[in-house]
Each structure stands twice: as structure tokens, then as C-alpha cells.
C-alpha positions as CSV (number, residue, x, y, z in Angstrom):
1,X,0.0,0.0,0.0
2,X,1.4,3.5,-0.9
3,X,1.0,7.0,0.0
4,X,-0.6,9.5,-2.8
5,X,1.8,12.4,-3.7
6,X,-0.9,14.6,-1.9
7,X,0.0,13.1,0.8
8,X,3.8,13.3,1.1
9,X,4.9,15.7,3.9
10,X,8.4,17.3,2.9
11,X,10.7,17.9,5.9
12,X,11.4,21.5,6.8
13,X,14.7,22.8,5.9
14,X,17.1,24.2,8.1
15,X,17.4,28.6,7.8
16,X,21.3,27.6,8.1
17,X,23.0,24.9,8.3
18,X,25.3,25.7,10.9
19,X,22.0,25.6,13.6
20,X,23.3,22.1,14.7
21,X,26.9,23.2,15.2
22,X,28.4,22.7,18.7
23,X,30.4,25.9,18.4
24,X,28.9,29.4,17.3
25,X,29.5,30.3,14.1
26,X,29.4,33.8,12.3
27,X,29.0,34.7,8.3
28,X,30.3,37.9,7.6
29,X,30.5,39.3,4.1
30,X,32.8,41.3,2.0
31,X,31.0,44.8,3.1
32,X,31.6,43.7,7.0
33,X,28.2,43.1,7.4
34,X,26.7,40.1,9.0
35,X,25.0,37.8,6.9
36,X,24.4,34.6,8.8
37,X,24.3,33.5,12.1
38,X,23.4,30.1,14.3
39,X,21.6,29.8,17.7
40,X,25.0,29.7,19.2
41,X,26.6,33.0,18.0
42,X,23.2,34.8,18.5
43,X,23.3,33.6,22.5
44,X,27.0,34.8,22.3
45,X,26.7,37.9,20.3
46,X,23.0,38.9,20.5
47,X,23.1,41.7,18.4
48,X,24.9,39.8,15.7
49,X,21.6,39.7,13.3
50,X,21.7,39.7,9.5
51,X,22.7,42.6,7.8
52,X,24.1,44.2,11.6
53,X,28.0,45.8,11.0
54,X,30.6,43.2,12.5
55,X,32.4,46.2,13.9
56,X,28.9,46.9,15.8
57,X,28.2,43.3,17.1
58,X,31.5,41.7,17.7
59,X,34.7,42.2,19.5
60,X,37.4,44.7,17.6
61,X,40.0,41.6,17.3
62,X,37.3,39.6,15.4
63,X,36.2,42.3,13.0
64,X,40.3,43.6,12.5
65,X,40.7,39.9,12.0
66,X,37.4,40.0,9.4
67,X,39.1,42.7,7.9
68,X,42.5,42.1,7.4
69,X,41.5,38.2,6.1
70,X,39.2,40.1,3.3
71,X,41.8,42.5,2.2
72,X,44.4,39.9,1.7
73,X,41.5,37.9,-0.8
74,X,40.6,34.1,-0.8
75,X,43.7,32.3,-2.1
76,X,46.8,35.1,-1.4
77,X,46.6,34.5,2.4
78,X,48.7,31.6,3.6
79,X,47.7,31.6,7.1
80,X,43.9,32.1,6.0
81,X,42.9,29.2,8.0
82,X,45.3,30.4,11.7
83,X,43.1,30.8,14.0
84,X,42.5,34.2,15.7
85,X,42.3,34.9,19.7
86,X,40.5,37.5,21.8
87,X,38.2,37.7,24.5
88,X,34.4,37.8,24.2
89,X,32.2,38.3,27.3
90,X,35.2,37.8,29.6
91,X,35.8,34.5,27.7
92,X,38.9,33.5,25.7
93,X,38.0,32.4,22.2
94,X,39.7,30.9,19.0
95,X,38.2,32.2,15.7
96,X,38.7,29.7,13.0
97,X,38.3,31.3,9.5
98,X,36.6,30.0,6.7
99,X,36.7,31.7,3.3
100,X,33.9,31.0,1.0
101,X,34.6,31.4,-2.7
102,X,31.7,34.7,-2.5
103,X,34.6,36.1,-0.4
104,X,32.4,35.8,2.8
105,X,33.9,34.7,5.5
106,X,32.7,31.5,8.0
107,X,34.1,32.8,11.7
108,X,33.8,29.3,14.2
109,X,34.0,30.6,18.1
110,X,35.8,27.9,19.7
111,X,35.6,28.6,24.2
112,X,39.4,28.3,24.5
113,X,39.6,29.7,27.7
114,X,40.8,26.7,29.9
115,X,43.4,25.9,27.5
116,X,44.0,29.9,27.6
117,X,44.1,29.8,31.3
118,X,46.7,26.6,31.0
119,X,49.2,28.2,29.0
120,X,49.6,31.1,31.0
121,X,50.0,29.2,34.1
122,X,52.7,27.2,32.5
123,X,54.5,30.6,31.0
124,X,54.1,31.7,34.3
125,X,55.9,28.8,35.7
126,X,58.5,28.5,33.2
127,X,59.2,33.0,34.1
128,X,59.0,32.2,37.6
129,X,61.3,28.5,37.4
130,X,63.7,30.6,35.3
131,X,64.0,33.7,37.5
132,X,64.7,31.0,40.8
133,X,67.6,29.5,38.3
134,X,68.7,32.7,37.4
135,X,68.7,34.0,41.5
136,X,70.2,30.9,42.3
137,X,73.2,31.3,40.0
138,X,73.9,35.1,40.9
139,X,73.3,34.4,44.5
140,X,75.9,31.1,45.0
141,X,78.6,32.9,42.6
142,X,79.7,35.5,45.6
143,X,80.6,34.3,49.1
144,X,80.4,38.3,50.2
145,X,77.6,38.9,52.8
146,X,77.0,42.4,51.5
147,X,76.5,41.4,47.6
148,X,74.2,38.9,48.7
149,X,72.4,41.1,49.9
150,X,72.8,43.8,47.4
151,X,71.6,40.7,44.8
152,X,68.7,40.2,46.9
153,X,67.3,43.1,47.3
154,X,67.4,44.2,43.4
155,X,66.0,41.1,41.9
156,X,63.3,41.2,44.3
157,X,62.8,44.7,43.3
158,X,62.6,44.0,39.4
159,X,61.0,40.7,39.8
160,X,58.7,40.6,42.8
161,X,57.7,44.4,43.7
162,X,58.5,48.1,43.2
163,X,60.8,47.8,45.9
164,X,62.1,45.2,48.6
165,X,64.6,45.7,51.3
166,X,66.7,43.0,52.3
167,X,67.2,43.1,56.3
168,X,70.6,41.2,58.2
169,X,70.5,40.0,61.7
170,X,71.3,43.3,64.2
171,X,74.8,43.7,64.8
172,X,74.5,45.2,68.5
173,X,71.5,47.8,68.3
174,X,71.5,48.5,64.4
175,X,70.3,46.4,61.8
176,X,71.8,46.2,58.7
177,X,69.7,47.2,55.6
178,X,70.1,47.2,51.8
179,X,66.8,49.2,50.2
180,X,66.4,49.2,46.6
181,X,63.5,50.4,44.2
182,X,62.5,49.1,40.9
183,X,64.8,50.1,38.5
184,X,67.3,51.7,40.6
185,X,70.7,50.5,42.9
186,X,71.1,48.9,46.1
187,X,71.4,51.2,48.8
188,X,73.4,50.1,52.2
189,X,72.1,51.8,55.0
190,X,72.4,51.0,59.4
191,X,69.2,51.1,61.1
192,X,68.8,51.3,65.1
193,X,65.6,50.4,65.6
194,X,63.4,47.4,67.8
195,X,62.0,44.6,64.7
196,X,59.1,44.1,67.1
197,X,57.6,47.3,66.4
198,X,57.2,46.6,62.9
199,X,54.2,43.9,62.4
200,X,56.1,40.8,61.3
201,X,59.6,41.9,61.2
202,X,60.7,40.8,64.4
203,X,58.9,37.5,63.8
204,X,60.4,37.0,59.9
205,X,64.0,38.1,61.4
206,X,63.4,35.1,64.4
207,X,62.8,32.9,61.5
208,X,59.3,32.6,62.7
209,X,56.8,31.4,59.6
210,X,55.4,35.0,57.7
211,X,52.6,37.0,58.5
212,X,50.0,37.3,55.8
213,X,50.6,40.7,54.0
214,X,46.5,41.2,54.2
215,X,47.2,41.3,57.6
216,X,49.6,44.0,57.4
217,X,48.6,47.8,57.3
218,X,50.5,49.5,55.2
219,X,50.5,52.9,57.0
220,X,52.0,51.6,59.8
221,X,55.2,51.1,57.7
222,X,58.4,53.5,59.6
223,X,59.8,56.0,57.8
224,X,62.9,54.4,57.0
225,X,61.2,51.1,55.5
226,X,59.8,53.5,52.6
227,X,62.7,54.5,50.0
228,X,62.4,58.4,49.2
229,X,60.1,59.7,46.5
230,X,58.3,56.3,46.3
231,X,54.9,57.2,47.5
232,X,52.3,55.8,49.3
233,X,52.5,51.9,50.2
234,X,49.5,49.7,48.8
235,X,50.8,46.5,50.2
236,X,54.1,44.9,52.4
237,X,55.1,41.3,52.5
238,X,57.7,40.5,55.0
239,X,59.2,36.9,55.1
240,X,61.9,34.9,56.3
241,X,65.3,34.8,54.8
242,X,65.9,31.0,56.0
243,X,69.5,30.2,56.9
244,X,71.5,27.2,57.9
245,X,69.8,26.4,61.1
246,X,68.9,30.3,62.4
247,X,67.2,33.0,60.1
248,X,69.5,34.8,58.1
249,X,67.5,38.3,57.6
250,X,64.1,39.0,56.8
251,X,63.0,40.0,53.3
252,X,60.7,43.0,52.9
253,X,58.6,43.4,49.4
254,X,56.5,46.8,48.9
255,X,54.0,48.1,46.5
256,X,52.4,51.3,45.5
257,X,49.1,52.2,46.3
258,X,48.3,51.8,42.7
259,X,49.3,48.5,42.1
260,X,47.7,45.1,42.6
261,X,48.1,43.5,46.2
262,X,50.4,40.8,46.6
263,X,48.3,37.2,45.9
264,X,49.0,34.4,48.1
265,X,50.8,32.5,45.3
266,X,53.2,35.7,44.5
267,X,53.3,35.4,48.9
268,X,54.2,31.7,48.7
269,X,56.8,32.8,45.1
270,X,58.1,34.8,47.7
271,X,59.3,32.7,50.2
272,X,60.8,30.6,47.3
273,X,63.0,32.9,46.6
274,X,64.1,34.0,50.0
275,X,64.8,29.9,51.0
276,X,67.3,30.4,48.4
277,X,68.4,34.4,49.3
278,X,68.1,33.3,52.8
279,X,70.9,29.9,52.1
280,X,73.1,32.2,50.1
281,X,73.4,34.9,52.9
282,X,73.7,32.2,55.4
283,X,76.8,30.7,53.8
284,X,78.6,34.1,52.8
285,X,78.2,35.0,57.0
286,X,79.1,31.2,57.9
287,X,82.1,31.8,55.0
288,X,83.3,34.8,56.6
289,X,83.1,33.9,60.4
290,X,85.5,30.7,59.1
291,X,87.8,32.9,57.6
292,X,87.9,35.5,60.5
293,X,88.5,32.6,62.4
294,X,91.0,31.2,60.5
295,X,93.3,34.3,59.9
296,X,93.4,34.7,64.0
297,X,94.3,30.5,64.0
298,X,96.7,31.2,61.1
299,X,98.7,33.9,62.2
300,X,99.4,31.5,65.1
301,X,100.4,28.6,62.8
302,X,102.2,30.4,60.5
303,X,106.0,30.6,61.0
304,X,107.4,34.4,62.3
305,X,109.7,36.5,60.3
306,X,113.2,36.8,61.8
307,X,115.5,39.2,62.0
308,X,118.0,40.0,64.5
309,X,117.5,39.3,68.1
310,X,119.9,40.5,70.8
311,X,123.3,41.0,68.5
312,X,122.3,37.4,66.5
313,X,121.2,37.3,62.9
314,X,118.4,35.1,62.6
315,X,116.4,33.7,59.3
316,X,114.1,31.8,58.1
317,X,111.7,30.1,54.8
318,X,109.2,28.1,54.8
319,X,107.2,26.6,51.4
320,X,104.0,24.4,52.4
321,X,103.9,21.2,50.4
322,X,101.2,22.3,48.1
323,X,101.0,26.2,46.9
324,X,97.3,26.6,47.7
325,X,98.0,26.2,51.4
326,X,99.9,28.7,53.9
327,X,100.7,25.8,56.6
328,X,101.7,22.7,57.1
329,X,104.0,20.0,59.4
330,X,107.1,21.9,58.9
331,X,108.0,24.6,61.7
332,X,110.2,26.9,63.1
333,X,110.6,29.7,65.7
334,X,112.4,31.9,67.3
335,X,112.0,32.7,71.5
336,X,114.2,35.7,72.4
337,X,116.6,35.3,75.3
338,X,113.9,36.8,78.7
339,X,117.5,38.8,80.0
340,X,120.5,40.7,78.0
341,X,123.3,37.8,77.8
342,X,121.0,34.7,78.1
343,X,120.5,32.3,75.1
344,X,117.8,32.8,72.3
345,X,116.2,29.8,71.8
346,X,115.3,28.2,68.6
347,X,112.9,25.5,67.3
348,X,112.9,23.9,63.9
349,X,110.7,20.6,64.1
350,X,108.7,18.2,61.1
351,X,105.7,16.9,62.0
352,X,104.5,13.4,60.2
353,X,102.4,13.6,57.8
354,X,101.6,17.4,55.6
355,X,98.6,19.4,55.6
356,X,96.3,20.9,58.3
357,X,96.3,18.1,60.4
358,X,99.6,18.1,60.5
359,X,99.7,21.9,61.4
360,X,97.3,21.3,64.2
361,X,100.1,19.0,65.6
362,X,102.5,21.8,64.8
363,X,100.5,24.5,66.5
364,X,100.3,22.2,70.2
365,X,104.3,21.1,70.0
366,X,105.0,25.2,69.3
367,X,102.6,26.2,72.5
368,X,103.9,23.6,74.2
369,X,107.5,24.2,73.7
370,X,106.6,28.0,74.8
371,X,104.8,27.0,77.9
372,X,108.5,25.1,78.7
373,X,110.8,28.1,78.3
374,X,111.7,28.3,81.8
375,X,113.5,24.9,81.4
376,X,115.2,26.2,77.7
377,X,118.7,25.5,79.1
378,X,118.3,22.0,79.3
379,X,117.1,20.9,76.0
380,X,116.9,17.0,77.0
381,X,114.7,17.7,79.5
382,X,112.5,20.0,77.2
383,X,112.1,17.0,75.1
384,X,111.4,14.6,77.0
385,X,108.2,16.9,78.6
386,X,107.7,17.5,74.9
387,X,107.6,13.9,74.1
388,X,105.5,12.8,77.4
389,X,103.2,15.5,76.0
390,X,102.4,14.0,72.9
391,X,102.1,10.4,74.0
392,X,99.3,11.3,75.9
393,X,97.4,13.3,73.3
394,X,94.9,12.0,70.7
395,X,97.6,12.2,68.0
396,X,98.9,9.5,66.7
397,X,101.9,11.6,64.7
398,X,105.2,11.9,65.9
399,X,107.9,14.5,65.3
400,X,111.7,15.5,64.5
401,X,113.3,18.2,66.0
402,X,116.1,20.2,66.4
403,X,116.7,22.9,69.1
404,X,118.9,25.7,69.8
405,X,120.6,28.0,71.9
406,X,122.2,31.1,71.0
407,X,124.0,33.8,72.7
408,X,126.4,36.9,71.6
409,X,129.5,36.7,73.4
410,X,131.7,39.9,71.7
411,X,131.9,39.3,68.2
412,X,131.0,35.7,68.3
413,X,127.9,33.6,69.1
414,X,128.0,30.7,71.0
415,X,125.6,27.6,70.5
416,X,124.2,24.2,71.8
417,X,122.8,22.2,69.8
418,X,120.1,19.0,70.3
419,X,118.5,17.1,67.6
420,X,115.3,15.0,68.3
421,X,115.7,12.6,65.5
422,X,116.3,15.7,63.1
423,X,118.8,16.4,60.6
424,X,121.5,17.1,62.0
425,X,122.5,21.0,61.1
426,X,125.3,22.3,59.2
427,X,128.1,24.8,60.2
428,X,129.4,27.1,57.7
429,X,132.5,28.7,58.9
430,X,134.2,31.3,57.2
431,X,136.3,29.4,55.2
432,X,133.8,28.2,53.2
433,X,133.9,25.0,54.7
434,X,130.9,22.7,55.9
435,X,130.9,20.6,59.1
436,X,128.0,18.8,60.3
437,X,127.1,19.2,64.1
438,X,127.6,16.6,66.3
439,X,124.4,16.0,67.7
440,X,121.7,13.0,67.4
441,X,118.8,12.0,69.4
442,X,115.1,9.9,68.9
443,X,112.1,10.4,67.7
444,X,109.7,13.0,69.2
445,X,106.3,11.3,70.6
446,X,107.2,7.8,69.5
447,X,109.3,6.4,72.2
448,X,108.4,6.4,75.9
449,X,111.6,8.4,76.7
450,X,114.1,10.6,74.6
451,X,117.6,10.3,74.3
452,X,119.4,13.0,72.3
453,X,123.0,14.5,72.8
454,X,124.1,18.3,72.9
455,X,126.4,19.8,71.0
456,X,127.9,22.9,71.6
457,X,130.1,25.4,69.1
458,X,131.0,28.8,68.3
459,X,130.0,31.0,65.6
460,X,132.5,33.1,64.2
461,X,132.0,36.4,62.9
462,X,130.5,35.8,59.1
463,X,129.8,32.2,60.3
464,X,126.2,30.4,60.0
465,X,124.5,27.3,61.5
466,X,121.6,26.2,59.3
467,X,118.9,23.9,60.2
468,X,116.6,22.9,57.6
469,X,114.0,20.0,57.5
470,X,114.7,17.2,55.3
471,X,111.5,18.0,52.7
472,X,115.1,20.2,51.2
473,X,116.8,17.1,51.3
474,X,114.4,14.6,49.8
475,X,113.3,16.9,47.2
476,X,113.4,15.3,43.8
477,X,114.4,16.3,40.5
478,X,117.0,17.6,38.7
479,X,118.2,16.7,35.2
480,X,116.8,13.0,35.5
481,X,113.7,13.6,37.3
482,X,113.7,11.6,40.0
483,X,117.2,12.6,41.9
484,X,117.5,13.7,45.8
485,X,118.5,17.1,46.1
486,X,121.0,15.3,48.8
487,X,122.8,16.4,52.1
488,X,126.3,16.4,49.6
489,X,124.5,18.8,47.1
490,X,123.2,21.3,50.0
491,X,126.7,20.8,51.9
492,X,128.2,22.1,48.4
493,X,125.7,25.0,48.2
494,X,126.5,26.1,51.7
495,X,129.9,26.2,51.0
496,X,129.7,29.1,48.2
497,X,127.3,31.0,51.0
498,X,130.6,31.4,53.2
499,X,130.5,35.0,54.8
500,X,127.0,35.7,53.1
501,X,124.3,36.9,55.4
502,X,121.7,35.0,56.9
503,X,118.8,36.1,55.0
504,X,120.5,36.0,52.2
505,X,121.8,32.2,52.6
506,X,118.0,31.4,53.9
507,X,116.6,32.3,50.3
508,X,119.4,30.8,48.4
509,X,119.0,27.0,49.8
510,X,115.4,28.0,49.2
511,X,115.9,28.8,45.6
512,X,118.2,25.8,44.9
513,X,115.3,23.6,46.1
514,X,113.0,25.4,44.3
515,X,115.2,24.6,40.9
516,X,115.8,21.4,41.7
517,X,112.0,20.3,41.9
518,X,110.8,22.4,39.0
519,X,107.0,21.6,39.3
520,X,107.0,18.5,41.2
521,X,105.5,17.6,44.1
522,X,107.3,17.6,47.5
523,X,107.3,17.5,50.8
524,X,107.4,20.9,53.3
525,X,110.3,22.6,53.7
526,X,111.6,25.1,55.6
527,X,115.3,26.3,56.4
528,X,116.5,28.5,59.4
529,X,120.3,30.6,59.6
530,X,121.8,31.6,62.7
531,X,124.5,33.9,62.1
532,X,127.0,36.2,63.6
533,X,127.4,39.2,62.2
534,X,130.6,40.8,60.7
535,X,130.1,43.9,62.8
536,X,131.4,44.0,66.3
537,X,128.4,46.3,67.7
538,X,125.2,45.6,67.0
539,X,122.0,46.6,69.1
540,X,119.8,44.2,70.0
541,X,116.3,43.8,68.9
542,X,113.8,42.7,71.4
543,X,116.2,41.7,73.2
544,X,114.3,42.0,76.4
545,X,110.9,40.3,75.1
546,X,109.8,36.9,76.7
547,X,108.1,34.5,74.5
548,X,108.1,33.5,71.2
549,X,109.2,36.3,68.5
550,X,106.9,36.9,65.5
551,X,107.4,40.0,63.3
């Protein structure tokens, strides 16, 4: 059975056939105006009726967009099909272009706003992940309390606010303060003031967590926390600068009146970067108490200059066993005689071993040696105590040494000399000849008891005793490379130094060394000359000064 043609119902066309579309969708015609529409773009654009100006109905982007795709014609535009992007009704929106062959234009409105909202958040991100690198890298290349701070405060002036002040722990009753303001230079400045009275300050500087900036009122700001000329404060966040176990400052961020308030995730940004202000400024103050405490412990380590003491010519070199350090097991010094016609006493010693641990050893036999000056003329017995003394420390090292005495009688000095399992050291009388002092003993802090013998001589006038550790000796080189300097090749040095002062015999067993080695490695070594001088009246030079004699 079939239907008549009367009876056939046609269905009902669609106005356009874009109704059904899931995004809006615009048709706008060479003249601008708008010629189609769907249900979509009407609820979007609701004055966006056929024949209504695109200029009139939709945002400026779209139409300059309209435009600019109808000027450049159908087939000469190769990006006719890029999207476009602008806001519409506080919306972000894509508008996909297509060009119809009457040279109207099909605009699809694709909502693009989460994706929008996306990659801002992640250029955010990548800014802010960036700026941390970039602070991280300025802030860890300077060990100098004061540029970290100087860095601080003017990247978190161009970076996080129109001005920030970075803020040091008080030094007595003034805090130290480096102000800077958007665009401008760090400013140092000393502050006497109480943190407390300032609403989070005292808290941010105890290393307390921060205090929200909206709870912060800007007015109550002092004076000298707002730089000159700035104006009116809008908002302040003050935070922490975290150090290595205590806080090490407080970071302070301000904003004019007429900029936005601080969010909590530029607050929380923030503290980012102070953890890593706050662990740069802790190490440049940590750096700088260790090397203020290690120039008062070096100048204590480090061997004295001599000169002459009480009518006797005294001097001495040292060269640690690498060049980047200033100290080591090798060590000598000089006590001058407590009365005019007593002896001088000298030390020359080698620790085991090279390096600082080493020169800690060095530093307890030198103190120890001083605290046993009363006993100087008997230099068994100083050993000995010497010896007992390191036996029952934690060291494990033991030690050479070589004392002795010296004192001016008219034109000539007289000595005693007492080796501790050192060297023994090497008379150079006028003549130019070398004899080797008669004097041996054992080890210092190996044996339960020291045995050593004394030697005793006179110094001429011109003549020189040198004592010298045996990193001179032992040094290798030479021609072949692997050759010991030798006790015959220093003996033969010494005796072309006949006559020659003490300094100046000092720096020439130095220099020999020093050629002998070229740029290998070796052990310390250090050399010390006793002399007597040519003269027959010479005044005496601290002569009267108990203690050990450091320039």
C-alpha cells in the first residue's frame, strides 16, 4: 500500500545549516556586514543579526581579524585558515576562519579559555622557574655577605615588587639594611631600631613562619622602610630569609598604592626565593666567620719573620707542600733570650704527615715548647716533657726536631745544639767550609723516653749554623727527574754562601730547592740561619721580650 503524492509531507529545511553546530558560528560578508548566524553565535553575540555591522556586534580583534583576512583575498593568504584569539564576554575564544569562494567569510567561536588559562600558568611557571635558576646562580657565585644582599634586594625589586629591602640579623642595636626600588641601585644603610615594632619583622627576622601581607597595614610602615620619592605603600610582605639552622634576615617586598596587592601564590613565590636568598646569605656570614676565624688560627700557625735578636742574625723560609695552602707539618721559631746575655732559643721541628692536620700537631708542640721556656737550658729535659706531652694526646703523629741556643759573646755567638731525631744542622764557617754538628737524638712522641745528645760550638764572625728539614733534602728532580737534592749537594751549596748573610743564605738554599724540583711535588720545607754578624756592635732587637718572636 502507498501513500498519494498529496500526501507526502516534505521535511522542513534548516534557515542555516550551521544551527546544529556545537560551536557558534558567524558569516560575515565582503561589506563587514553580518550575513548569517546560528543559535550559538546569537546567545554569544546577541546583536549579531543579518545585515548588523561586524564592527557593531562583535569584539574589535574579530572584525580587525574579518578585515584584514578580506583585504588579503581568498587564495593570497597563507595563514587564512590560523586561527585568531581575543576575549568575548570575559571569555577566551579561537576564531577559525573559513573563506567561502563569494569572499564571505565563515568565523567558528571555539571557548578556549581553559586551555588559555593553561598556558599562562605554565609561561608563568617557566618566568618564575627561570628567575629561581637565574637567583640561584647570581646568589651562589659571591661568598660576600653584603652582595648577597645587594643581589637580593634588586632582583626582588625588578622581579617581585617596586621595591624590597633585604634586612641582616642586628649587629648590636643596628640592623643592617640594603633598600632598593624598581629600576634603581642597592642602597646600604644601618638602622637602630626594635624589629618588634614593625608587624612581622621581628617575627620574619626570628625565623618565625610570615605574617600574611592582608594582615599587614600598610601605614604603619616606619619611615625608614619607605625609600624616598616612592609614595604611598599599597601593600608589604615580609618573610623569612631561611639560613643554615637560624634566620639569616628578613626579606621586605612593597607596592604602591596603585598596584595590585600581593596574591598568596606571588606570597608563597616569595618565600621561594628568600629559602634560596636566605641559604646564600647564610653561607657568605658562615664563610666569613671561618675565615675571620682562620686568619686569627693562622697567624698562630704560621712561621714568624726573623731578624736580629739580641746581636744574633736570625732567618728563616718556609714553602708548604702544596702552593694553595699557607701551613703545614714543617715549623720553626724563634723565642728571644727573657734577660740581655742569656741564650735565644730556637725550634725547627717536622711533624709526620703534611697538611692541616699536621699543622694542628704543629701549633700544640710550638705552645707547648713555649709554655716550657723556663727549662730552655736543658734541652733534654724539654724534650722529653715534649715527648710525654704528645704520648698522651689523641695524635697519633710523631715528630723531629732540632733545638737551639744562641747567645752573643763579643763578636762571636756561641751555641748548643740538640737534635730529636732531626737532621743534624750544618756549620758554615768562614772558610767556606761545611761541618755537620755533632748531635743525634730519637724520635719525638714515639718512644716512651728521649735520648738526644748536645752539641755545643762557636760561631765566628760571618759564620752560619743552618737547620733545615729534610722536605730540602728529599726533594726530587734535577736533570733526570727523580734525583734527591741530597745532604752532599746542600753541603756544596753552603759552602759558596761562606760570609753571606743569613737572609741571604736562607733564600738561596730556598731557591736551589726550588730549581731542583721544577713543578713537582714535595714534601714541606723550611730552612732556618743563625749567624754572627761581621760587625762588632750591633743593638739588639727585642732583646728584652719573653716569648716567642713573631714580626
Amino acid at each position: 500500500m502507498g501513500f498519494s503524492q498529496a500526501q507526502t509531507v516534505a521535511a522542513p529545511k534548516p534557515a542555516f545549516p550551521w544551527d546544529r553546530a556545537p560551536y557558534p558560528v558567524l558569516v560575515a560578508d565582503a561589506r563587514d556586514a553580518v550575513v548569517q548566524r546560528n543559535d550559538a553565535a546569537r546567545a554569544l553575540l546577541p546583536g549579531a543579526d543579518p545585515g548588523a555591522p561586524l564592527a557593531a556586534v562583535a569584539p574589535a580583534w574579530l572584525a580587525e581579524a574579518h578585515r584584514s583576512l578580506r583585504s588579503a583575498g581568498p587564495h593570497t593568504a597563507p595563514e587564512a585558515d590560523a586561527p585568531h584569539r581575543g576575549e568575548i564576554a570575559g571569555r577566551h575564544y579561537e576564531a577559525h576562519p573559513g573563506v567561502r569562494d563569494d569572499g564571505a567569510v565563515a568565523w567558528w567561536l571555539v571557548d578556549d579559555t581553559d586551555r588559555h588559562l593553561a598556558r599562562e600558568a605554565l609561561h608563568v611557571e617557566r618566568e618564575r622557574t627561570a628567575f629561581l635558576a637565574e637567583a640561584s646562580n647570581v646568589l651562589l657565585s659571591s661568598l660576600n655577605l653584603g652582595r648577597c644582599m645587594d643581589v637580593t634586594a634588586h632582583m626582588a625589586a625588578e622581579h617581585l615588587a617596586d621595591a624590597a629591602l633585604a634586612i641582616a640579623p642586628s649587629r648590636g642595636h643596628r640592623l643592617p639594611v640594603v633598600t632598593c626600588v624598581r629600576g634603581g641601585t642597592p642602597v646600604l644603610s644601618q638602622e637602630t631600631m626594635d624589629p618588634d615594632d614593625v608587624p612581622g619583622l621581628g617575627e620574619a627576622l626570628r625565623g618565625f613562619p610570615p605574617v600574611p601581607s592582608r594582615w599587614i597595614d600598610p601605614s604603619t610602615a616606619p619611615e625608614w622602610m619607605v625609600p624616598g620619592d616612592f609614595g604611598p605603600v599599597g601593600s608589604i610582605v615580609i618573610t623569612p630569609l631561611p639560613g643554615h639552622g637560624v634566620a639569616a634576615g628578613a626579606l621586605v617586598l612593597l607596592r604602591r598604592a596603585d598596584s595590585t596587592a600581593f596574591t598568596s601564590e606571588e606570597e608563597v613565590f616569595a618565600r621561594l626565593f628568600a629559602a634560596r636568598s636566605g641559604a646564600a646569605m647564610s653561607a657568605a656570614r658562615l664563610y666569613a666567620e671561618q675565615t675571620a676565624l682562620t686568619e686569627v688560627l693562622m697567624r698562630e700557625l704560621l712561621p714568624p719573620t726573623l731578624h736580629q735578636i739580641s746581636g744574633v742574625d736570625f732567618a728563616g723560609h718556609y714553602r708548604p707542600s702544596a702552593d694553595d695552602e699557607r701551613i703545614g707539618g714543617d715549623f720553626y721559631d724563634v723565642h728571644p733570650a727573657p734577660v740581655e746575655g742569656e741564650a735565644s732559643l730556637v725550634a725547627l721541628g717536622d711533624v709526620c704527615g703534611k697538611g692541616l692536620e699536621a699543622a694542628v700537631l704543629t701549633g700544640k708542640i710550638r705552645n707547648t715548647l713555649h709554655a716550657l721556656l723556663p727549662l730552655a737550658d736543658d734541652h733534654e729535659r724539654m724534650l722529653n716533657l715534649l715527648n710525654t706531652a704528645l704520648l698522651n694526646s689523641q695524635h697519633t703523629r710523631f715528630a723531629t726536631l732540632v733545638l737551639a741556643s744562641a747567645v752573643r759573646r763579643g763578636s762571636e755567638v756561641d751555641l748548643r745544639l740538640t737534635s730529636g731525631g732531626h737532621p743534624a744542622p750544618l756549620i758554615v764557617r768562614a772558610d767556606g767550609s761545611v761541618e755537620e754538628a755533632d748531635t743525634r737524638g730519637t724520635l719525638v712522641g714515639a718512644m716512651p723516653k728521649v735520648s738526644a745528645r748536645t752539641a755545643q760550638l762557636t760561631l765566628g764572625p760571618g759564620e752560619s749554623c743552618v737547620l733545615y728539614t729534610d722536605g730540602i733534602t728529599e726533594a726530587r728532580g734535577g736533570p733526570m727527574g727523580d734525583a734527591q737534592f741530597g745532604e752532599e749537594r746542600l753541603k756544596r751549596a753552603l759552602a759558596d754562601c761562606a760570609g753571606m748573610p743569613s737572609e741571604g743564605i736562607a733564600e738561596h738554599v730556598q731557591m736551589l730547592a726550588a730549581q731542583w724540583l721544577g713543578n713537582r711535588r714535595h714534601d714541606d720545607m723550611a730552612v732556618v740561619v743563625i749567624s754572627a754578624p761581621r760587625t762588632h756592635h750591633l743593638s739588639a732587637v727585642d732583646g728584652h721580650t719573653r716569648g716567642r718572636f713573631t714580626a
